[in-house]
Structures are given as structure tokens and as C-alpha cells.
N, C-alpha and C positions, 0 to 999 in steps of 0.2 A: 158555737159548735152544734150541727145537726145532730139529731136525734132520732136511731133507726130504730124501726119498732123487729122485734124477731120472734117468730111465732115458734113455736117445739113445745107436741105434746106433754113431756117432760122438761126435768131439771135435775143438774148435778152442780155441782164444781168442776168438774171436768171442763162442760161446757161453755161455763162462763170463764175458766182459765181462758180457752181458747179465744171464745170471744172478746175479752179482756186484750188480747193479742193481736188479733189481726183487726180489731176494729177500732177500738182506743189507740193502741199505739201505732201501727201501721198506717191506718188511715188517719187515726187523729176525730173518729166519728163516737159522739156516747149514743149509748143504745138500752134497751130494756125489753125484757122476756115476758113475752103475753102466750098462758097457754089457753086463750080463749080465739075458736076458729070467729065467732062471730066477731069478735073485735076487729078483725083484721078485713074483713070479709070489704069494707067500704073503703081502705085504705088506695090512696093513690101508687103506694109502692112501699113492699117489706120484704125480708128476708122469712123465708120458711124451709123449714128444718124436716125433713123427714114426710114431707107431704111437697106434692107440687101444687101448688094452687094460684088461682087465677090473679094477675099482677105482682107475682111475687118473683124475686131472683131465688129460685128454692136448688135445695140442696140435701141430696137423699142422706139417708142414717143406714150406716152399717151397724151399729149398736155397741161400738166401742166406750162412749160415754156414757153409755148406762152402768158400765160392770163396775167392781169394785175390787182391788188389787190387783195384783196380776194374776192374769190365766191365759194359757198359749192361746195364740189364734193363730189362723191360716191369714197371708196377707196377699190378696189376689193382685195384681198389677194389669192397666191397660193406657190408653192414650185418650187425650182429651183435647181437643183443637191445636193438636201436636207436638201438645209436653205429655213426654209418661207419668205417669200418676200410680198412685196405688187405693184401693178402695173402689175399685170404676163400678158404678149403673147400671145394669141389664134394663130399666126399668125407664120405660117415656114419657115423657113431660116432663124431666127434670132440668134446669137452667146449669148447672156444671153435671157433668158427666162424670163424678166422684164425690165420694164424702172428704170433700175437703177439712171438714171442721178434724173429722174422728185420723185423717193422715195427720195434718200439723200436731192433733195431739199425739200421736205413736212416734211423731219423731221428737219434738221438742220435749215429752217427758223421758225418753232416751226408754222408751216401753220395753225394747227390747233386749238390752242389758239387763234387765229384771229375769230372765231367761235363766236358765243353768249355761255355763261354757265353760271350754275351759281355757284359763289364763293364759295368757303369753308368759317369755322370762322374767316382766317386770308383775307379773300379777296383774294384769291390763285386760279392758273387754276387746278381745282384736277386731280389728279393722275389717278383716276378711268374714266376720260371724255376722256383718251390716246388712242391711237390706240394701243399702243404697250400694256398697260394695259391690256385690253380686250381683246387681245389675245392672252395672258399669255406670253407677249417677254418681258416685262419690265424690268426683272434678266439678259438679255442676250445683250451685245452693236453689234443688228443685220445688224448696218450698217457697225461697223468695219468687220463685218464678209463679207459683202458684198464686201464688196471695198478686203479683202485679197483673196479673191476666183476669182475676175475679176483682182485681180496683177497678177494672178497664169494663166490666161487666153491669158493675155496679154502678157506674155513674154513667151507661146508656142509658140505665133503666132509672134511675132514678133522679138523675139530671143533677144532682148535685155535685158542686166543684169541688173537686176532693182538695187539700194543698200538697205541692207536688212533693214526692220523697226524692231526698237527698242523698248522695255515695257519700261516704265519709270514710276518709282514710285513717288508722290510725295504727303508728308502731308503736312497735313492743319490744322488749331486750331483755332477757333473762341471764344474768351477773353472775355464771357456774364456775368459773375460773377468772377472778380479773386479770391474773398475769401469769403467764408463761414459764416465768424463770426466778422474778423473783417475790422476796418473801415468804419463802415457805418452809424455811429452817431448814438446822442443819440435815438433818435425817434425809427429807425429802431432796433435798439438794445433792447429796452425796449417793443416792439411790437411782435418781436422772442420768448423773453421770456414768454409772454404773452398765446402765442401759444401752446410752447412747454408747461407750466404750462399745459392749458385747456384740451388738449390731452394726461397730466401724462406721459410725454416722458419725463425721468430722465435719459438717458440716451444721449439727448441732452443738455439738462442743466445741465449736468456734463462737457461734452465735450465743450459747450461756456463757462463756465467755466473756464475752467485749458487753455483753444485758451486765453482768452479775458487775463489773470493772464499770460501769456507766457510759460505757465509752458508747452503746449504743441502744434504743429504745428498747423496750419489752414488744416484743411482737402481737402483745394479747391488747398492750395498751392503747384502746383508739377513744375513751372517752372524750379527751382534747376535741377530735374529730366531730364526734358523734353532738354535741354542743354546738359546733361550727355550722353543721350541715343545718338541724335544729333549726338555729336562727334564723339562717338565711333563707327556709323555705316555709318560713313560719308551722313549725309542727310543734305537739305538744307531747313529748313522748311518756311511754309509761315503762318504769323498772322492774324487774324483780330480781330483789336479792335471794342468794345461797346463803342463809347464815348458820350453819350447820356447827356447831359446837366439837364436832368431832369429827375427823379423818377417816374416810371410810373408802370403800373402792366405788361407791358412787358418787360419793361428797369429798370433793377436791379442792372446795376454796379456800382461801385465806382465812384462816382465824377473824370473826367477823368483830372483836376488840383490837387488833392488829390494828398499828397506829397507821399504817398505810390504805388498810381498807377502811378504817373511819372515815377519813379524806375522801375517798369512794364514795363512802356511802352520803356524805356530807354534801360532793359536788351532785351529784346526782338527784338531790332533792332540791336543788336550786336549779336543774336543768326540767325534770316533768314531776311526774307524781311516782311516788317511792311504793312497791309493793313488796311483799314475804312471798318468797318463793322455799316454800318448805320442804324441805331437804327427803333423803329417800324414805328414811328411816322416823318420818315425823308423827306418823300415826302413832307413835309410843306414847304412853304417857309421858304429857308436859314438854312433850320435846318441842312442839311449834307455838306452845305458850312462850318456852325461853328463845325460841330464835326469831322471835316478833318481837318480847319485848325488847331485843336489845338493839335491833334497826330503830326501834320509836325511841328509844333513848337516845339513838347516835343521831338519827335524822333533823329528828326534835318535833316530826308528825304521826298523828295518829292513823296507824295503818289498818287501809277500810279494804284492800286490794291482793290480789293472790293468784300465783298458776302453780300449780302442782311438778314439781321435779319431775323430769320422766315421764308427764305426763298420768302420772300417776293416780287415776280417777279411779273408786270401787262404790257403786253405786248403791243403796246411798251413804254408807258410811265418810267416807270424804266430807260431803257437804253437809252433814252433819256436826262430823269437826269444827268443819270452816264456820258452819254459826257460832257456835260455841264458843270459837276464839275471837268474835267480833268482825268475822270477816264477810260483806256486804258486795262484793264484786267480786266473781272469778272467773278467770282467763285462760282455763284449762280444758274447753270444751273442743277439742279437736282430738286428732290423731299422732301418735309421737312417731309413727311408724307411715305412715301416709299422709300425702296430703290428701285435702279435698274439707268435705263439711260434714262432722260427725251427725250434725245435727241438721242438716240442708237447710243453712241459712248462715247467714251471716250477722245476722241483724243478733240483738241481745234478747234474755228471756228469762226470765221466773223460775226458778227449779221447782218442778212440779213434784213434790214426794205422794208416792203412790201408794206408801204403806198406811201414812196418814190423811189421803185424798182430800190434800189441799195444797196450793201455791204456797211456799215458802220465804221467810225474807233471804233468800240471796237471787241477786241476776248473774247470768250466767253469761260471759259473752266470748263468743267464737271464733276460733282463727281459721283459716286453712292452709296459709302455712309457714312452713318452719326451717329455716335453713341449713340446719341439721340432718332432720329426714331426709332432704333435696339430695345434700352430698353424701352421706354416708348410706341412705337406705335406697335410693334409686340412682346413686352414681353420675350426677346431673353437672357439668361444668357453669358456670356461675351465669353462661347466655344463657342455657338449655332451661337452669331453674327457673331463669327470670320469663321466659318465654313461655313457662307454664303459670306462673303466680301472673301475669298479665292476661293471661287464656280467662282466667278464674274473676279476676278485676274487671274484666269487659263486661260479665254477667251480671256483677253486682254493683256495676254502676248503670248498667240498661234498668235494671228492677230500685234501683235506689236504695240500696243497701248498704252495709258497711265492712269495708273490708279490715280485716286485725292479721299485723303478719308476727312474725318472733325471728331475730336476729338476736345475737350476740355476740358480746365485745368480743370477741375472738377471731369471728369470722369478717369481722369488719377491721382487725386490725392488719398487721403486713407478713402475718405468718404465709412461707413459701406453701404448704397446703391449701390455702384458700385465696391465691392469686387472683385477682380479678375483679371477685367477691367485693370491694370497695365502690370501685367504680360502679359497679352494676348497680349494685345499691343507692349508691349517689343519683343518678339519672334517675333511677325510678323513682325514689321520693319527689326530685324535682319534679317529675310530669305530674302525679298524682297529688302535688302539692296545689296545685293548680287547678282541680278541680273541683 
């Protein structure tokens, strides 16, 4: 592994989070921080930091990685060999025409959720209060675009063969309803029908019906499916359960001791890897300690994995939690409400806690999007979706990134609401399976 030398007057953690990020694991290069000018002074080629200097691929300082905690800033926006960018240069002799380093940091530690807002209905940082939002990057992961255009930079200048990055597809499924009709006691059973009475829908109460009598499938039930697809296109999916101990208006699954969702939860750990998707209400006390350990009981694996119900992130409290209950990978770094890349990227990363200005043990890894938000928050028929999550795909398989979507059994099963929704799905894994 080459060894780049990086010249910056100073030092933080900030900085070496950053550089930790796009040079170790992006490029796969180790490096070390010299803040001596004369050391660099004979080098055939380094990176410098906040000086342009001669042979170097340098890169100006706004001075975001000097500060410590949070304090507002002004975030200027410009163009740089025809990606927008934010942090840009007024200043010549500089090899990027932005502070590369101090953007990746403002978006990858989510800087700006540390903000005052105010919450959406789920108590969420909205979508709309984004940087990338408001001006209109949100569809586009502009820091993978960053970091491929400065690989392309760097290895003019410094001639060494980077190893190429790779797209990596990977789905997801979050387990909020496994079935539609049955299992859910008497109450809830007699409450549905109630409904569908009131609203003269005979065409559900035909359908609980002939579900409840066996006579035909639950329409939520596509794991069979979802297995079959699996196999055949070699993917290795990853789950998350609802195991929500209690019936709430946001928490609708099956009682997760329910002798039919053990089977659930059972097959499902024999198909990819099993995560905790904790329920709305899990920030209470103890409430996501009991509904973890009772998936690692049924599973019979230790659960390292997690996305947030509803998307449900409060900065930093959440990932706080999620250490504390052992939780080492989360999948909750998107928007429940839009798609696009909370975080402009796709690729995974380190939660930076900013109160204790240091990298964290949890990785965080991002989705952009979610088949839910598709149908219900932008009204998308199941092409229209697919025709945007492949708009999104094209970007991050040019820069070698990784794409994370979120389906659920529901949408993938034969409910007359999400007609289509199979197919569509089916085809896209297959093409992207393939890559």
C-alpha cells in the first residue's frame, strides 16, 4: 500500500477522520501528517492542505476543522470542473477549487443537524432544512462525485495506480407488517373488518376472507419470493425486524413471540443477515434492549445491525443508543420523506460525534431509497420509481460506490396497492445483480 505524505499546518481529528475516509478507505492509500514545510519541500509529490505549494495536489482551508463543536457557519456554494461544490476558492494556485476535505466533513458528520430546526411529525431533521435539498443535489451522491474526480487528480499527479472502486449493490427489507390479514388477533381482526364494512370495500372483505379461511395467500406474504429471487441472482440480503412488544398506531407487527413470526424471523436468518429495526417508541427505556434481545433469541444470532423505524434519527442521541445496545452498523442514514443522499454518498462511514470530537464505534451506511417514500410521499407508479432509483444507480456505479435500497415485504407481495411493484423489482435486482 502506498504512502502519501500530507503536509497541514495544523492537526485535529476532524482532519484525520476525514482523511481516514477518503484516503484509507476510498482509495485504499495509508498516509501521514507532516507539519513541517521543509520536509515536503524535496518530495516528488504530496498533498497540501491550506497552502498551495510547489508539486503538491493542494487543497485550500476554509477552517472548518479547526473549530470545535458546533457553531453556525455561512456555507458558500460554487463550481469546480463542473460539479457544484460547496467551500469553493477565490484564491490561485490552488489544485481543487474547494475545501474538499472541511465539505466531506460538513456532510459526513451530518454538521448541520447539530443546528436548531424544527422537527417534522415524526420528530425528524427534515429533508427540506438540507444543504443539498435546497440546491437541488439531493438526487445526486455529490461527495462520491467529489472524492472520484480528486482519485482522477491524484493519480495524474502522482502516478500511482489507485485499485479501481467498485458499485456494490446491496438490499434491504424492513419487516413492519409481515401479513396483512393474518395473525393479529381477535381485536385487530374484528376492528379491520369494521373498517372495511364502513368504507363498503367488498373487495377487502372478500379477500380477508378467503386469507383468514386459507383458501388464499396473505398478500403481505412474499418471503417465499423474496428467497427465490435471492438465490437466483446471488444477492445476500440484509433484514430488519419490527419487534415491537406493544400495538401502537405506529407499531403494527405481529407480536414478535407469535408462533408464526418466529418462523419469520427464523427463515429469514437462514436467507441474509437479521438486523433490529426498533420500533417508534424505542428510545424509552429498555425498550430496544427487549426487542433485540428477543430477535437473538429467536434468530439464534447476535444482532450487530439496525435502521431506525420511520427513519427515526435525533442527532446524536439515536447513535448513542445504538452503541450502547451493541449496535455496530446502521442503516438509517437517509430520508424517510425523500429520496436522495442525506449524507452525499453512498458509500458507508464512521459517525463522527461532534460533542466529543472524535470518530465513533458505529459505521453508518446509506440508502437513497425507499419504496415507501417512492409511493406514498412522491406518488410514483412502480416504473416512475424504478426509473428514478436507476437515475441515482447510474451515478454510483460511474464513481464506484454503493448503492443500499429498502423494500418491504409488503410491497413486494400481491397487494392490489402495489401492483407491479414485483416485477419491477425482480428486473432490477437482476440487472444490478450483474454488476
Amino acid at each position: 500500500m502506498d504512502t502519501i505524505v500530507v503536509y497541514s499546518a495544523q492537526a485535529s481529528n476532524r482532519l484525520s477522520y476525514v482523511l481516514d475516509w477518503l484516503l484509507k478507505e476510498r482509495m485504499q492509500l495509508s498516509y501521514r501528517i507532516t507539519h513541517n514545510e521543509n520536509e515536503v519541500s524535496g518530495l516528488p509529490f504530496f498533498i497540501a492542505y491550506g497552502k498551495p505549494l510547489n508539486g503538491s495536489l493542494s487543497v485550500p482551508d476554509e477552517g472548518l476543522l479547526w473549530q470545535k463543536g458546533f457553531k453556525p457557519i455561512s456555507v458558500s456554494k460554487g463550481i469546480w470542473k463542473e460539479l457544484p461544490v460547496i467551500f469553493p476558492t477565490g484564491q490561485e494556485g490552488y489544485t481543487a477549487g474547494f475545501d474538499l476535505f472541511s465539505s466531506l466533513f460538513f456532510l459526513l458528520s451530518r454538521y448541520e443537524e447539530y443546528d436548531r430546526f424544527a422537527p417534522d411529525k415524526h420528530g425528524r431533521y427534515p429533508a427540506t432544512n438540507s444543504l443539498l435539498y435546497k440546491n437541488g443535489w439531493l438526487p445526486r451522491p455529490v461527495a462520491d462525485e467529489w472524492v472520484a474526480l480528486f482519485r482522477k487528480e491524484l493519480q495524474a499527479m502522482s502516478g500511482i495506480q489507485l485499485p479501481p472502486a467498485h458499485f456494490h449493490f446491496q438490499p434491504t427489507y424492513d419487516i413492519d407488517m409481515a401479513y396483512s390479514h393474518l395473525h393479529k388477533g381477535m381485536a385487530r381482526i374484528a376492528g379491520a373488518y369494521i373498517r372495511a364494512i364502513i368504507k363498503m370495500d367488498v373487495g377487502q372483505i372478500s379477500e380477508r376472507i378467503q386469507v383468514l379461511k386459507k383458501r388464499q395467500k396473505d398478500p403481505y406474504d412474499s418471503f417465499r419470493w423474496l428467497r427465490q429471487i435471492h438465490k437466483e441472482f446471488g444477492c445476500k440480503p440484509l433484514y430488519f425486524i419490527l419487534a415491537s412488544f406493544k400495538t401502537t398506531a405506529f407499531d403494527k407487527n405481529v407480536h414478535p413471540q407469535h408462533p408464526a413470526m418466529i418462523r419469520v424471523i427464523k427463515n429469514i436468518a437462514r436467507d441474509g443477515e437479521t438486523g433490529i429495526h426498533p420500533s417508534y417508541y424505542s428510545d424509552e427505556a429498555g425498550k430496544m434492549e427487549q426487542e433485540k434481545k428477543a430477535v437473538e433469541e429467536i434468530s439464534g444470532v447476535q444482532i450487530e445491525i439496525s435502521r431506525q423505524h420511520y427513519i427515526r434519527v435525533k442527532v446524536p442521541a439515536t447513535y448513542r443508543m445504538l452503541i450502547k445496545n451493541g449496535i455496530a452498523h446502521d442503516y438509517s442514514m437517509g430520508y424517510g420523506s425523500h429520496l436522495g443522499f442525506r449524507a452525499g454518498t453512498g458509500n458507508s462511514f464512521l459517525w463522527y460525534d461532534l460533542e466529543n470530537e472524535a470518530a465513533a464505534p458505529l459505521r453508518l451506511h446509506p440508502f437513497c431509497f425507499m419504496d415507501t417514500t417512492a409511493h406514498f410521499e412522491y406518488g410514483l407508479s412502480a416504473t416512475e420509481a424504478m426509473d428514478k432509483l436507476e437515475a441515482m444507480s447510474k451515478i454510483l456505479e460511474q464513481t464506484g460506490s454503493t448503492l443500499i435500497t429498502i423494500f418491504h415485504n409488503f410491497s413486494l407481495g400481491t397487494a392490489n396497492e402495489w401492483k407491479g411493484w414485483r416485477n419491477a423489482y425482480e428486473q432490477f435486482v437482476q440487472e444490478k445483480a450483474k454488476l
